[in-house]
Kinemage of the C-alpha trace (Angstrom):
@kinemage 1
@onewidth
@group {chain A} dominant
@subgroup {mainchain}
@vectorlist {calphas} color= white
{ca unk a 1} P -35.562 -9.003 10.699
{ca unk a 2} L -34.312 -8.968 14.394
{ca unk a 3} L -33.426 -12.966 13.401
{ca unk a 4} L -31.340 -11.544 10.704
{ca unk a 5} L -29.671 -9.000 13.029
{ca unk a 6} L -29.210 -11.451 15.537
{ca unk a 7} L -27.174 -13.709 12.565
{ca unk a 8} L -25.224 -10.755 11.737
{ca unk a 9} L -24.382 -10.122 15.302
{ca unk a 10} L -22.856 -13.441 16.041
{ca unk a 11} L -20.886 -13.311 12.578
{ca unk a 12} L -19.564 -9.959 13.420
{ca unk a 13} L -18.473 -11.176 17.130
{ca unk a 14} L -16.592 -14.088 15.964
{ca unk a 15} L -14.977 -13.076 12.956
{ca unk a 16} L -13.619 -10.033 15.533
{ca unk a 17} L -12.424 -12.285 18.264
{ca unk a 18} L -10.765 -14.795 15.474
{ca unk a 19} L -8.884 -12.054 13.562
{ca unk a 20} L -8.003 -9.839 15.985
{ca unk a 21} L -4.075 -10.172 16.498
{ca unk a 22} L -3.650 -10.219 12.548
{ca unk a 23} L -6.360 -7.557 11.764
{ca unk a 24} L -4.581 -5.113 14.358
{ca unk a 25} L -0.551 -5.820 13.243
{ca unk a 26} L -2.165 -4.672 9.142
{ca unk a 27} L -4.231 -1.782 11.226
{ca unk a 28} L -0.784 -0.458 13.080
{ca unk a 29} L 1.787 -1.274 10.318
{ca unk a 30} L -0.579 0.539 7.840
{ca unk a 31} L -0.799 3.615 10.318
{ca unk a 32} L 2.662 3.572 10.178
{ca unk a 33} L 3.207 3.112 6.343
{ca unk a 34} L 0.718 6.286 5.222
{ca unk a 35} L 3.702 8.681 4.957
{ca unk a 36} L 6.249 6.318 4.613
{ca unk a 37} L 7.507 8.280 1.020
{ca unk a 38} L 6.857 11.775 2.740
{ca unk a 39} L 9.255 10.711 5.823
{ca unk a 40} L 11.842 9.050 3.933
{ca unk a 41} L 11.977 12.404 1.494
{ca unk a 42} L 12.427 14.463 4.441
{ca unk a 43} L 15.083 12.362 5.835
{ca unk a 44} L 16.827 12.098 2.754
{ca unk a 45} L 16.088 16.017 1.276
{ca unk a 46} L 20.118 16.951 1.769
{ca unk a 47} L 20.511 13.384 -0.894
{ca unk a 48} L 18.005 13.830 -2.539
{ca unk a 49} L 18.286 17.728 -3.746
{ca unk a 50} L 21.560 19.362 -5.114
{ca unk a 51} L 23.392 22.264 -3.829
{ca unk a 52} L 23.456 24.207 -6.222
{ca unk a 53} L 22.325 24.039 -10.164
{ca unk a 54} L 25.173 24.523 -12.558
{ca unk a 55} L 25.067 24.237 -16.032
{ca unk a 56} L 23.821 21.355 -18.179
{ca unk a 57} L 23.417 18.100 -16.686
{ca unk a 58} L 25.984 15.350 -17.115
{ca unk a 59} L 25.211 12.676 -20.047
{ca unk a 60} L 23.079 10.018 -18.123
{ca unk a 61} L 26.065 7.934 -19.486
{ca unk a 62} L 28.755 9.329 -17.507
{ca unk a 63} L 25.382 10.010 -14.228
{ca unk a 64} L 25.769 5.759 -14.102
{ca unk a 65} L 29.142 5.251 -14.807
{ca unk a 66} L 29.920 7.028 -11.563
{ca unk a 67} L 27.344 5.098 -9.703
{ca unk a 68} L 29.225 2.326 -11.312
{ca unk a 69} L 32.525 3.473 -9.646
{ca unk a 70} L 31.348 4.275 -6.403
{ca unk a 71} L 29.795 0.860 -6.064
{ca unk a 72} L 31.686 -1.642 -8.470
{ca unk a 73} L 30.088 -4.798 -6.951
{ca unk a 74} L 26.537 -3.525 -7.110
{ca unk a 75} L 24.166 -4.108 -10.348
{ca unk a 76} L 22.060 -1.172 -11.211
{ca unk a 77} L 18.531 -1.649 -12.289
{ca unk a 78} L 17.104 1.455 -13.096
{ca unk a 79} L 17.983 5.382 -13.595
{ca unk a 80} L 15.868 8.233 -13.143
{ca unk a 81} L 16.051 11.768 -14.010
{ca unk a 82} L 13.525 14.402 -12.584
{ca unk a 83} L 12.694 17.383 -14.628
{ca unk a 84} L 13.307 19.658 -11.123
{ca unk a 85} L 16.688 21.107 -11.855
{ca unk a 86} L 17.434 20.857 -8.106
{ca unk a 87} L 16.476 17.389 -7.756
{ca unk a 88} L 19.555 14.692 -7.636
{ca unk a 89} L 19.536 11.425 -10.119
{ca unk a 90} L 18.754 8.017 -8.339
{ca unk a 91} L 20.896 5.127 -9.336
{ca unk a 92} L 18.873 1.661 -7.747
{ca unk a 93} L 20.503 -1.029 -6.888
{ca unk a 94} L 18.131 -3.397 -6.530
{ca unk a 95} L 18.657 -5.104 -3.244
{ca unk a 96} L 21.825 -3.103 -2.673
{ca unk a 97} L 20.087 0.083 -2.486
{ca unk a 98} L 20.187 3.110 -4.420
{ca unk a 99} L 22.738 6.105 -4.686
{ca unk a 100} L 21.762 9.622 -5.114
{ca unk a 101} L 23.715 11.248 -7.932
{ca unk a 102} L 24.476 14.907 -8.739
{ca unk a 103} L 23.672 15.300 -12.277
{ca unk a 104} L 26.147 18.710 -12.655
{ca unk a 105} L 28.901 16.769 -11.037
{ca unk a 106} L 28.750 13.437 -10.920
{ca unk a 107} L 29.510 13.360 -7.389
{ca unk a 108} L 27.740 10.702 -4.786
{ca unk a 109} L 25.267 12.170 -2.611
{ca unk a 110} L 24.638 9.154 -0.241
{ca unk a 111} L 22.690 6.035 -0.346
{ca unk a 112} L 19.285 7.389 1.302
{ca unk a 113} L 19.023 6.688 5.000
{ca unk a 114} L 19.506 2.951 5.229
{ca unk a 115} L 18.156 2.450 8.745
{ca unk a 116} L 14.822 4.451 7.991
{ca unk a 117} L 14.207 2.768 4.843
{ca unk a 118} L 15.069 -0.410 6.829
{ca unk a 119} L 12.250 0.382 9.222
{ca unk a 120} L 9.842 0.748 6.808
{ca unk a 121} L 11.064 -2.376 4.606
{ca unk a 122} L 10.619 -4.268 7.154
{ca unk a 123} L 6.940 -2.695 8.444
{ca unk a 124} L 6.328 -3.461 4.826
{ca unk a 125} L 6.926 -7.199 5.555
{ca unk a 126} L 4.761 -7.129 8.387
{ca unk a 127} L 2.019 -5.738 6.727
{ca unk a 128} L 1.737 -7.534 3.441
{ca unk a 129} L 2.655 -11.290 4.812
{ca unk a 130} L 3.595 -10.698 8.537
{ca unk a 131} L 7.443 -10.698 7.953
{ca unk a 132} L 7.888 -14.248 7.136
{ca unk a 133} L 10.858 -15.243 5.034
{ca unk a 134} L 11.047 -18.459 2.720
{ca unk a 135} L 8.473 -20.748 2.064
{ca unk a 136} L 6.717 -18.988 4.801
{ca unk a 137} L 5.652 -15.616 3.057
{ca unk a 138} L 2.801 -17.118 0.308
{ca unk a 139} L 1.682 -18.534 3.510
{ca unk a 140} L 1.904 -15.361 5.449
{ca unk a 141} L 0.206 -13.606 2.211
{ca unk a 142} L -2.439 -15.988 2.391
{ca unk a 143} L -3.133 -15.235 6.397
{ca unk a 144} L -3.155 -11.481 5.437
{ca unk a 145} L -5.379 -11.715 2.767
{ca unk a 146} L -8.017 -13.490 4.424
{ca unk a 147} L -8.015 -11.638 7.070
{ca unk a 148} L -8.006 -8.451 5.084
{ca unk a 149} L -11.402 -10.336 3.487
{ca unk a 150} L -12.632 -11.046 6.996
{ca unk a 151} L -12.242 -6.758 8.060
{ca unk a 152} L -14.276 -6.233 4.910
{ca unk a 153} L -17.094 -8.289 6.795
{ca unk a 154} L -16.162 -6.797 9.898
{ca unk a 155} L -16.833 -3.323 8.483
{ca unk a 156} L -19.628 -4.237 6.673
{ca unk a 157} L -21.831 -6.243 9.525
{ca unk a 158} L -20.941 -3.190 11.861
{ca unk a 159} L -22.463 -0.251 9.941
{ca unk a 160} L -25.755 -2.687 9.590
{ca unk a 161} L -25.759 -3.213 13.067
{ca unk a 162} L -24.782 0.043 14.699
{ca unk a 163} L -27.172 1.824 11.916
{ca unk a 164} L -30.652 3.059 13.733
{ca unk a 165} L -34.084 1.056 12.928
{ca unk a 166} L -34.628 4.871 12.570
{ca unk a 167} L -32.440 7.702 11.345
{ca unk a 168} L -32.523 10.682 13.263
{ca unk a 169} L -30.245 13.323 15.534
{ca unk a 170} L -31.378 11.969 18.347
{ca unk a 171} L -30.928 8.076 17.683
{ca unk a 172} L -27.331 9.238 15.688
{ca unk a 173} L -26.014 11.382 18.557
{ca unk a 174} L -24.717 8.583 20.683
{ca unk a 175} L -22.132 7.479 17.955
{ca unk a 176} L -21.195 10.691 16.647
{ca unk a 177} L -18.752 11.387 19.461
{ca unk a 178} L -17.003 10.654 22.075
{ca unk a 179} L -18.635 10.578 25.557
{ca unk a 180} L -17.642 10.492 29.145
{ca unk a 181} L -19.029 7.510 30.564
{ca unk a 182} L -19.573 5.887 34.367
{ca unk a 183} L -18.089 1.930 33.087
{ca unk a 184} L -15.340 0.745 31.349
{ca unk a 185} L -18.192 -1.654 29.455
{ca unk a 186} L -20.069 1.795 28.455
{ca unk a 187} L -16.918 3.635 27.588
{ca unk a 188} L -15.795 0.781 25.332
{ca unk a 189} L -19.583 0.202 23.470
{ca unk a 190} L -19.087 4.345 23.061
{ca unk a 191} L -15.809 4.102 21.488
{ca unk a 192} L -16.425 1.229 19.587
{ca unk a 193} L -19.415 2.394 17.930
{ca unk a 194} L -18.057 6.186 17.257
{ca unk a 195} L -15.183 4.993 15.508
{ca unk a 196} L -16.943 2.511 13.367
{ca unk a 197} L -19.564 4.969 12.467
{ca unk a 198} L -16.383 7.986 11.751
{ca unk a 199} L -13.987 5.061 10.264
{ca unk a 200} L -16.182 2.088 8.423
{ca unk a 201} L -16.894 3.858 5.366
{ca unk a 202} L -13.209 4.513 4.922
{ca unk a 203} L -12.130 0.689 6.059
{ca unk a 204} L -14.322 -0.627 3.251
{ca unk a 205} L -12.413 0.908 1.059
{ca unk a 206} L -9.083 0.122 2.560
{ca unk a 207} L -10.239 -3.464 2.157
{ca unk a 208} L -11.794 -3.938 -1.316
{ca unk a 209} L -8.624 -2.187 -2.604
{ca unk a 210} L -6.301 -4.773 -0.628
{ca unk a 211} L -8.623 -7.401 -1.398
{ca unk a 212} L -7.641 -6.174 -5.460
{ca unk a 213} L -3.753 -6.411 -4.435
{ca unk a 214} L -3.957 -9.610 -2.639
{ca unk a 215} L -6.164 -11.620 -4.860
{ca unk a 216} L -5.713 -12.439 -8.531
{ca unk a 217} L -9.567 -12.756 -9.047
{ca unk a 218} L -10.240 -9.831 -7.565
{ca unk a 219} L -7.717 -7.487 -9.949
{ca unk a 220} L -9.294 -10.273 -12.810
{ca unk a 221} L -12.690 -9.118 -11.497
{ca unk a 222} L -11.897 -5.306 -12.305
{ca unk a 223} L -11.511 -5.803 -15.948
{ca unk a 224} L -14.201 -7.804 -16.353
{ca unk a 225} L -16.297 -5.096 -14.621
{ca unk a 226} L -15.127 -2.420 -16.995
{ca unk a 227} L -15.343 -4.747 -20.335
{ca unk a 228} L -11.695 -5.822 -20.353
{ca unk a 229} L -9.801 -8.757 -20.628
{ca unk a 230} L -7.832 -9.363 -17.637
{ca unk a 231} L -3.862 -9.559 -18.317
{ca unk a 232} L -2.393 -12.800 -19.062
{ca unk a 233} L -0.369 -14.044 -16.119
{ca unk a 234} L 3.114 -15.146 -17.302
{ca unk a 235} L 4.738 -17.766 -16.010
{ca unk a 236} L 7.689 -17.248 -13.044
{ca unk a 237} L 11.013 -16.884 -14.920
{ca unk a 238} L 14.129 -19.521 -13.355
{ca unk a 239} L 17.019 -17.052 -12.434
{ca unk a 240} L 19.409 -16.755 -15.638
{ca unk a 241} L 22.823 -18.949 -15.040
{ca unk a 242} L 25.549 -15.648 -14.046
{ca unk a 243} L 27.785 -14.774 -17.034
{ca unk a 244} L 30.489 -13.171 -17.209
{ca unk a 245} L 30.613 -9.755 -16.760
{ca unk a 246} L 26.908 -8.639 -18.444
{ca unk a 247} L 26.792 -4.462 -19.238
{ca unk a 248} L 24.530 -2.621 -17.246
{ca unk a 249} L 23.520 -0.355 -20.430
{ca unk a 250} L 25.452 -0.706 -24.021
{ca unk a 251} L 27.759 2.110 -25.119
{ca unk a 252} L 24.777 4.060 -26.915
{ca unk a 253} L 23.334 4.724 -24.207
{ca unk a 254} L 23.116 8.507 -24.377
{ca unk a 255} L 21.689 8.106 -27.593
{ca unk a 256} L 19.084 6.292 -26.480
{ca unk a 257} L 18.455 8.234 -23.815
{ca unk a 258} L 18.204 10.995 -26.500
{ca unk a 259} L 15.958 9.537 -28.857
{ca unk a 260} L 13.470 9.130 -25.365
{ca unk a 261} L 13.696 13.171 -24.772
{ca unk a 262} L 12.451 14.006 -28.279
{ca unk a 263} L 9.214 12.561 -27.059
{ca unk a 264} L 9.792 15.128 -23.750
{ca unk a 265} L 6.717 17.613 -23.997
{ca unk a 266} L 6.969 18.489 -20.193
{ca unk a 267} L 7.645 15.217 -18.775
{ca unk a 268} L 7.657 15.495 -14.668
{ca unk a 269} L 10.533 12.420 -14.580
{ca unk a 270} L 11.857 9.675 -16.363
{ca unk a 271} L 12.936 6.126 -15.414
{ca unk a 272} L 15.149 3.594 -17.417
{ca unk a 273} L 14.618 0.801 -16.660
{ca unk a 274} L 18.218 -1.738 -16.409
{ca unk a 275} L 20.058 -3.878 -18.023
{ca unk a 276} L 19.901 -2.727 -21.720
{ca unk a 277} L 19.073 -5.490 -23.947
{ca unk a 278} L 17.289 -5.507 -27.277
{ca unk a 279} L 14.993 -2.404 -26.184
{ca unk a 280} L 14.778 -0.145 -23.537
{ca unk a 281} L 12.058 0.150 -21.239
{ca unk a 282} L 11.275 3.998 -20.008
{ca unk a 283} L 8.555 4.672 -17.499
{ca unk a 284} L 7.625 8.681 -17.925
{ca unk a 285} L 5.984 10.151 -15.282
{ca unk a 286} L 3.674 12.667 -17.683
{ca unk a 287} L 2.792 15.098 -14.444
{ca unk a 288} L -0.561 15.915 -16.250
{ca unk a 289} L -3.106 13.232 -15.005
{ca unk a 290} L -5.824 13.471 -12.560
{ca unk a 291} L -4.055 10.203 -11.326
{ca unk a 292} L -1.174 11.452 -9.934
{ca unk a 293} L 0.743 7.862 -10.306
{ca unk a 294} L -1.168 7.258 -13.708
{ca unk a 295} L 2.728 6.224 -15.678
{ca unk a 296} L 3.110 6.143 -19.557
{ca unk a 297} L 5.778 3.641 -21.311
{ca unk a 298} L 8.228 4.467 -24.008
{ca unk a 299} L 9.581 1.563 -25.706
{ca unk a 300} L 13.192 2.395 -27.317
{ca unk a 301} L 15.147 0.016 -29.709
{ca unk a 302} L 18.541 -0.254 -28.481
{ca unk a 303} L 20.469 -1.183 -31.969
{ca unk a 304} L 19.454 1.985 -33.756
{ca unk a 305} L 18.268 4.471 -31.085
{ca unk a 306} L 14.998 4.630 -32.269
{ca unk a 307} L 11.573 5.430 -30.504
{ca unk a 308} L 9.017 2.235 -31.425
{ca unk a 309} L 6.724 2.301 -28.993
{ca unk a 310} L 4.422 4.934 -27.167
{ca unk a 311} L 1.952 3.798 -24.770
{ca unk a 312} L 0.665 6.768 -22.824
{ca unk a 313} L -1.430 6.305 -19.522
{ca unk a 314} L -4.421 8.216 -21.287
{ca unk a 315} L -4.797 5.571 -23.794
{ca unk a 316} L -4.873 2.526 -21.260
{ca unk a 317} L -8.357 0.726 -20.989
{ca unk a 318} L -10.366 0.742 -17.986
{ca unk a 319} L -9.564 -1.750 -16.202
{ca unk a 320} L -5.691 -1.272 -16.536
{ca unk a 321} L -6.593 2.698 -15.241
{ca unk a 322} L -9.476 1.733 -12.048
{ca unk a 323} L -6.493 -0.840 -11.140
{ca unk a 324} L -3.857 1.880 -10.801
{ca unk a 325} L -6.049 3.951 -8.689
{ca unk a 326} L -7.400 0.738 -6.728
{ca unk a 327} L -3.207 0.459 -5.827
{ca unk a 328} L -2.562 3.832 -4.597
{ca unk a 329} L -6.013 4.467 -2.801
{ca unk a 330} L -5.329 1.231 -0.637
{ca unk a 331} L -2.619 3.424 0.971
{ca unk a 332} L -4.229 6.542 0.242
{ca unk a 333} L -1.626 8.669 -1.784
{ca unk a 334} L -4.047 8.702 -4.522
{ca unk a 335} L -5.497 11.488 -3.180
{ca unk a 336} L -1.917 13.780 -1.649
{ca unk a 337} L -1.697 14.331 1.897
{ca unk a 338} L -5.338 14.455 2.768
{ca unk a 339} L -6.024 11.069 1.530
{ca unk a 340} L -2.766 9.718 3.126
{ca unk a 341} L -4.027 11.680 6.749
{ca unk a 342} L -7.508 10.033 6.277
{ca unk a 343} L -5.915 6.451 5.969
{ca unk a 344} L -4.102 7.246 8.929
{ca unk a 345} L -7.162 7.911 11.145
{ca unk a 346} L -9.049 5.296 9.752
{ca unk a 347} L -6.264 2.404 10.356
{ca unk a 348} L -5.822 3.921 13.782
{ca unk a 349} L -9.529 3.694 14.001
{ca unk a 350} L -9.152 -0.066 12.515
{ca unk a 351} L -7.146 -0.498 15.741
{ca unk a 352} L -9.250 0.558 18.300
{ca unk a 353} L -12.101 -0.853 17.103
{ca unk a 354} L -10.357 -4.356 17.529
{ca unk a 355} L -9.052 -3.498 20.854
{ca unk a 356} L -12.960 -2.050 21.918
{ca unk a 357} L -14.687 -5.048 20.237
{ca unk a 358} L -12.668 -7.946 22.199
{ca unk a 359} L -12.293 -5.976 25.327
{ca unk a 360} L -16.665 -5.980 25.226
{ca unk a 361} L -16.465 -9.534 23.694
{ca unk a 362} L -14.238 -10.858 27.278
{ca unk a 363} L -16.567 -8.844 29.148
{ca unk a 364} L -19.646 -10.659 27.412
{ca unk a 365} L -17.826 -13.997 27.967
{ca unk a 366} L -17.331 -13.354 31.551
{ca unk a 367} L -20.645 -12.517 32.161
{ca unk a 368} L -21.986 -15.590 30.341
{ca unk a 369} L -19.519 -17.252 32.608
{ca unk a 370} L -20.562 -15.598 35.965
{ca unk a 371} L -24.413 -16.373 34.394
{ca unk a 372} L -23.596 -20.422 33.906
{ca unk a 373} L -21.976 -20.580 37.566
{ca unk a 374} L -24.826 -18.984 39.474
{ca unk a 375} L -27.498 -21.344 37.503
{ca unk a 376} L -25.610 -24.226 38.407
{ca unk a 377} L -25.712 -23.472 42.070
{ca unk a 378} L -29.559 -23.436 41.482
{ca unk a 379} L -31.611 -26.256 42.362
{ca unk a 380} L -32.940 -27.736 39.493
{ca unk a 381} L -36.402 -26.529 38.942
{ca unk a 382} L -35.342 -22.839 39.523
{ca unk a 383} L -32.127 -23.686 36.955
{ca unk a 384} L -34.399 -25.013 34.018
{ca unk a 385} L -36.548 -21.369 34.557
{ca unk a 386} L -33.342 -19.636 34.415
{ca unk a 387} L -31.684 -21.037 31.127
């Protein structure tokens, strides 16, 4: 057993030192993206709400053309109404942005804070494939992902190792908080081993669900678990050839839109999804789930404005559900603000324990240095007795 321990040190040591610089940019930049949506809502709340409510809202026909006017050049790719009647529509863009629309008056309400939402685009980047453009971001993915793989380990060998031969209050004090400490070697082994034991139940499940995002076996590996077939990956599309002048939504539009809020039964928002082609695509946010993201589909046929598809989020199989919350629990929003505050702590705990674990790792290193240098000095018989 102490062989096995021993095994599970070294692993632990060296897949901390070799993962270090990547492991702490996903630990920071995922501190920093927990309330990414609750920041950019605050920044944005004079957009993103209307003055004041008056009368019925504004055909969605006429809500796009004047997202349409306001930015000619721009193609819009979704619409989507909320059922709050002081919330504002949001016209996106795509890469050119999004504009926030009042529904009562048509009038442009701004185009979000570009700077903040830059900030966090580009944190984003970092995060997911360490802001490399090109070519270079599947390789940047990759990096991430194995790394991600290799905290999973990390987390994993360090509750086995920190964890007692025997559990009790006295053997668990030591790592259950903070103490003040004579060394910086001691006050590093405290912190290291307080915030793993407060942080590595969390991490693991940080990890697995990044490990689900990052990996196609892993997401393959959730249906299978629950007794689905995993989706079939389609292949990559080529960019269409440009032609000239292609509608953003045919002239029905309100129609369409109206044959999609017959099915409205309390609907929280809705999202139409653009251009128009043979169908269109809504995503309805139902507002009645214990998943707060769980998202039905409504599929609408454009030629005669008629409803032919419902796929509600209750109805989805396992494995399409567990992935959903696998997403959103990797940044912790499945669970509101305390789950967002908890993936906070723990990435900030993520962080320390890489700074604590190489700062004792250098110090073990030096001291194995100091150790080799003094035995050399040693004549040989004493040397061979001190090996």
């Amino acid at each position: 057993m102490k062989g096995f321990r021993i095994v599970l040190f070294w692993t632990h040591l060296v897949a901390g030192v070799t993962g270090a610089v990547v492991i702490f940019i996903m630990c920071v930049t995922g501190a920093i993206l927990s309330f990414e949506k609750n920041i950019i809502e605050f920044a944005e709340r004079d957009q993103q709400r209307v003055a004041a409510v008056a009368g019925e809202r504004l055909p969605v026909s006429r809500i796009l053309a004047s997202a349409q006017q306001a930015r000619p050049n721009a193609k819009s790719s979704s619409i989507t109404i909320s059922s709050d009647p002081a919330s504002s529509a949001t016209v996106s863009l795509g890469r050119d942005g999004r504009l926030f629309i009042d529904p009562y008056t048509g009038a442009v309400l701004g185009e979000g804070n570009a700077a903040l939402r830059g900030f966090f685009s580009t944190t984003t980047a970092l995060h997911r494939w360490l802001a490399l453009e090109g070519d270079g971001r599947a390789w940047g993915k990759a990096v991430t992902g194995f790394f991600n793989a290799m905290f999973l380990v990390l987390a994993l060998t360090g509750l086995y190792i920190w964890m007692p031969r025997r559990l009790s209050l006295r053997n668990l004090r030591p790592v259950l908080w903070f103490r003040k400490t004579q060394t910086g070697r001691a006050r590093d082994f405290n912190w290291h081993n307080v915030t793993g034991f407060w942080c590595s139940l969390v991490l693991v499940v940080l990890t697995l669900t990044g490990m689900v995002i990052s990996y196609r076996w892993a997401s393959d590996l959730v249906y299978t678990i629950t007794g689905n077939d995993p989706p079939v990956q389609q292949a990559r599309k080529e960019p269409a050839a440009k032609t000239a002048a292609e509608p953003t939504a045919p002239a029905d539009l309100d129609a369409i839109w109206s044959a999609a809020m017959e099915r409205n039964d309390g609907w929280r928002s809705v999202s139409l999804r653009l251009p128009i082609a043979e169908e269109a695509s809504f995503t309805i946010d139902e507002g009645k789930y214990w998943n707060i993201f769980g998202r039905s589909n409504l599929t609408v046929t454009a030629a005669t404005a008629v409803a032919a598809k419902w796929e509600p989020y209750s109805e989805r199989n396992a494995g399409q559900q567990l992935r959903t919350w696998m997403r959103f629990t990797h940044t912790g929003e499945s669970f509101g603000l305390i789950g967002q505050f908890v993936g906070f702590v723990a990435c900030l705990g993520g962080a320390l324990l890489v700074y604590t674990g190489v700062a004792l790792s250098l110090r073990r290193f030096v001291r194995w240095a100091k150790r080799r240098k003094r035995v050399k000095m040693l004549p040989p018989e004493l040397a061979e007795s001190n090996v």
